[in-house]
C-alpha angles and dihedrals in degrees: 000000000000089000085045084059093042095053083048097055095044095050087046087048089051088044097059087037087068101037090058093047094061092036079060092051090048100058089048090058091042121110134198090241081053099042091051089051089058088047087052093053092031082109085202096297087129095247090119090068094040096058088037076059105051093037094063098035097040097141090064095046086043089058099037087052092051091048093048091053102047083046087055088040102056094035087060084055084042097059100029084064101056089042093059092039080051094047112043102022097213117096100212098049089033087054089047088048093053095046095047093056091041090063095040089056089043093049085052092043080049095061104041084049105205089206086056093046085051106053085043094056102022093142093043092044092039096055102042089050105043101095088045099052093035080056097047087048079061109044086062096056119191085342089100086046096057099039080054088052100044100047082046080059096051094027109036109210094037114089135058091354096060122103098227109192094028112049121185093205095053091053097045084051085050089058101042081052097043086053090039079062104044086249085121139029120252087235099050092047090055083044088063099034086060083061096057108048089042084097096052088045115089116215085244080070098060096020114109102243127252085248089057104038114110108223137197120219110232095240096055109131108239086254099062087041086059098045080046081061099054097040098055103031095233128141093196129038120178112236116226139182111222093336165354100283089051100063113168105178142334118254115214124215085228100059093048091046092055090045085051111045086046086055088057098049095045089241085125115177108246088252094052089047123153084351124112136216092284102046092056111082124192091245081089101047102041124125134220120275123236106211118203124181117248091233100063122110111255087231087058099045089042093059089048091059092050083055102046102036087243131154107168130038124173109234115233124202126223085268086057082243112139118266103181141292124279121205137198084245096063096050097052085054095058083064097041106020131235112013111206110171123183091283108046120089098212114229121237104234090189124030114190104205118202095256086063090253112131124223103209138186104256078218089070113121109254086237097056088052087049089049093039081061103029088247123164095223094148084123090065100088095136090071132055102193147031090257098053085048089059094043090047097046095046093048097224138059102292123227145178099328102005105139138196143186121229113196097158108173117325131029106300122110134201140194126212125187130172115250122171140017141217154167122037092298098049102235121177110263105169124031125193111236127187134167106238131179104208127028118285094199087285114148116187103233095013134095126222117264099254092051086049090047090046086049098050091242123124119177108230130183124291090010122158111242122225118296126232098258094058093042082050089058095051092057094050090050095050089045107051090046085051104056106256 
C-alpha cells in the first residue's frame, strides 16, 4: 500500500514537473496581441487577470515557476529512491533500480520534449496554465522577489531588469542560429540585428558632422540660395547668422523653387511683391529648427520624426554647441544599410592602387582599418578614426607627407602617410596605408625629414619631444575634421 502512494506521488510530482515546464515555454512564445486575444475569449473565468499579471511581472513568475519545477523534480528522485529502498530492501540494488527507472522516464520526458509541446501550443498551454502559475507565483509570497534580488547582487544585469519571459538575448542567439541554417537570409538577419541595436546606438553615431554641414548665411538672396542648391544636391541647408553654433531656421529647396518659379511667371505672393530673386533673403523663408541632443538613442528620435513629420534636426552637443545635423535619411540607414539615390556620388572608403598600397577615408573607424590589416589596436580607445590615429601616433597635427608607423599588437606592421588634403583648413582627408616587413624610414611619433623641414622644425639632439597636451590637441583636431 505505502509503495502503491508513493508511486502515485511521484507520478502526480512528474506530472506537474512537466506541466510547468510547458506552461514555461508558452509564455515565452506569448505575445501581448495573444495575450489580449485570450483575454478577449477569457468569458469572465479570470484568466484575463492571471495572464495581465504574469505579462508585466514576468522575472518573479519566472522564478516561482523555476522553483516549483526543480521542488516536483527532486521530489520524483525523492520518492523513486525510497520506493526502490521499500521494495527491494537492499540499498545498492535499490539504488541501481532507481536510477535505472530515473533514466528510462528522462529519456520519455526527452522525447516528448515539454518545452516543444509548449511553443506549439503556446495559446492553448498559456491559457490553460495561467491561474495556476499566477497561484504558484503566490503561494511563494516575496520568496521569488528575494531569489531575483539576490542573483542581481552576484550577477549584475540579471534581476528585476530582466524580461523574463521574454529575453533579447535569447532571441538575438535564435536569429544568428536561424541564418547559420539557411532559415534566414544573411541579409534579413542583419536586417533584424540593426534593430536591435538602434536602441544602444546615440544620434552622435549616424548625424553628419558640424565639419561636413553645408550652411546658409542669413543674409543669401534667394538666388544664390538657390545656386547653392544646385551646387551641393541638398534639399535642406541650416541658416545661420555668423556661424554654425547661432542657427535661426532651415531653408527648403522646395520652398525656394515654388518663390521662384512664381517670380518668373508674375503670380508674386502679396509679401514678395514688386521684389525679385535677389532682394529676397532666406531669412523670410526660413523654417523653424527642430533641436535633438546628441545623446539620445536613434529608435527614440526615429520614432519622433515619424511623429512629427520631420525629416531634418540640428544635433546639439552637451555645451548646446552644434554637433551636426541628422536626417531621416541617416537613421533608416542604420536598418537597411547605405542609402545612394540618383543624386549622391558615393565616396570609396578604401582605394587599392596598382603598387598594393591602400588610399583610404581618414573618416575610416579605427576597427575597420585593424580588421582591413589584420592589426590588434584594441589599446587605442582614446581615437575613433584613422585620422585621429595618425594624428595620435605623430604627436602633432599631420599634413601633406606626415608618416607614421602602426605596429599595434603582433608583428605587422603598418605604414600610414598623409595623402590628400582638403576644406579650407587643409585637413588630411585621404592617408596612404601599406604592410611592410622591414622599416621604410617610418618613425611612430615622428614626422619624415622633408615635412619637419616644411614645418621649421629640426630634431636636434637631446630635444624634448612633444608633450601630451599638445598630442591631445592634435587628436582633437584630426578627429573633429574628420568627422568624429
Amino acid at each position: 500500500m505505502v509503495i502503491a502512494l508513493l508511486i502515485t506521488a511521484a507520478l502526480i510530482c512528474a506530472v506537474f514537473a512537466f506541466l510547468l515546464s510547458t506552461a514555461e515555454a508558452a509564455f515565452i512564445r506569448l505575445t501581448r496581441r495573444e495575450a489580449e486575444e485570450i483575454a478577449s475569449k477569457d468569458g469572465g473565468r479570470g484568466r484575463s487577470a492571471a495572464v495581465e499579471m504574469i505579462l508585466e511581472h514576468p522575472v518573479p513568475h519566472t522564478a516561482a515557476l523555476q522553483m516549483w519545477r526543480w521542488l516536483f523534480t527532486t521530489a520524483v528522485v525523492v520518492l523513486i529512491t525510497v520506493t526502490a529502498v521499500l521494495a527491494v530492501g537492499e540499498i545498492a540494488v535499490a539504488g541501481l533500480l532507481a536510477a535505472v527507472v530515473l533514466i528510462i522516464g528522462g529519456i520519455g520526458i526527452s522525447a516528448l520534449s515539454p518545452r516543444r509541446v509548449g511553443r506549439a501550443h503556446h495559446m492553448l498551454v498559456a491559457s490553460a496554465t495561467a491561474k495556476l502559475v499566477r497561484g504558484l507565483r503566490l503561494a511563494l509570497g516575496p520568496l521569488p522577489q528575494v531569489i531575483t534580488g539576490l542573483g542581481a547582487r552576484l550577477v549584475p544585469g540579471s534581476g528585476e531588469n530582466d524580461q523574463g519571459f521574454f529575453d533579447d538575448e535569447e532571441f538575438r542567439e535564435f536569429v544568428a542560429r536561424a541564418s547559420e541554417t539557411d532559415l534566414l537570409e544573411d541579409s534579413e538577419a542583419e536586417l533584424i540585428q540593426s534593430v536591435f541595436e538602434l536602441s544602444d546606438t546615440r544620434v552622435r553615431a549616424v548625424m553628419v558632422p558640424r565639419t561636413d554641414m553645408v550652411t546658409v548665411d542669413i543674409g543669401t538672396s534667394l538666388a544664390e540660395v538657390m545656386t547653392l542648391f544646385l551646387r551641393s544636391g541638398y534639399s535642406r541647408v541650416p541658416v545661420t547668422r555668423g556661424s554654425a553654433d547661432d542657427i535661426t531656421g532651415m531653408v527648403y529647396l522646395k520652398d525656394v523653387a515654388f518663390l521662384e518659379h512664381h517670380l518668373r511667371t508674375g503670380q508674386v505672393p502679396g509679401a514678395y511683391e514688386g521684389r525679385d530673386s535677389h532682394s529676397i533673403t532666406v531669412e523670410e523663408l526660413q523654417r523653424d529648427v527642430r533641436w535633438v541632443p546628441e545623446s539620445k538613442p536613434v529608435s527614440e528620435f526615429l520614432s519622433e520624426l515619424q511623429r512629427e513629420s520631420t525629416h531634418v534636426a540640428v544635433v546639439v552637443d552637451e555645451y548646446g554647441g552644434t554637433a551636426g545635423l541628422v536626417t531621416l535619411e541617416d537613421l533608416i540607414e542604420e536598418i537597411v544599410g547605405e542609402i545612394v539615390d540618383e543624386y549622391d556620388t558615393a565616396a570609396v572608403e578604401v582605394e587599392v592602387l596598382e603598387d598594393g598600397r591602400h588610399r583610404i577615408s581618414a573618416r575610416m573607424a579605427v576597427d575597420d582599418f585593424a580588421e582591413l590589416f589584420n592589426l590588434n589596436l584594441d589599446h587605442e580607445e582614446e581615437v575613433d578614426t584613422l585620422g585621429g590615429l595618425l594624428a595620435k601616433t605623430l604627436g602633432r597635427v599631420p599634413i601633406a607627407g606626415s608618416e607614421v608607423e602602426i605596429s599595434g599588437r603582433g608583428e605587422t606592421r603598418v605604414v600610414l602617410r598623409a595623402d590628400r588634403l582638403e576644406g579650407r583648413r587643409n585637413r588630411v582627408s585621404h592617408i596612404l596605408a601599406w604592410e611592410v616587413e622591414e622599416h621604410r624610414g617610418a618613425r611612430a611619433g615622428l614626422g619624415t625629414e622633408d615635412e619637419d623641414e616644411a614645418m621649421g622644425i629640426h630634431a636636434e639632439e637631446g630635444a624634448e619631444p612633444a608633450d601630451e597636451g599638445q598630442n591631445a590637441m592634435a587628436v582633437a583636431e584630426a578627429e573633429e575634421e574628420a568627422g568624429r
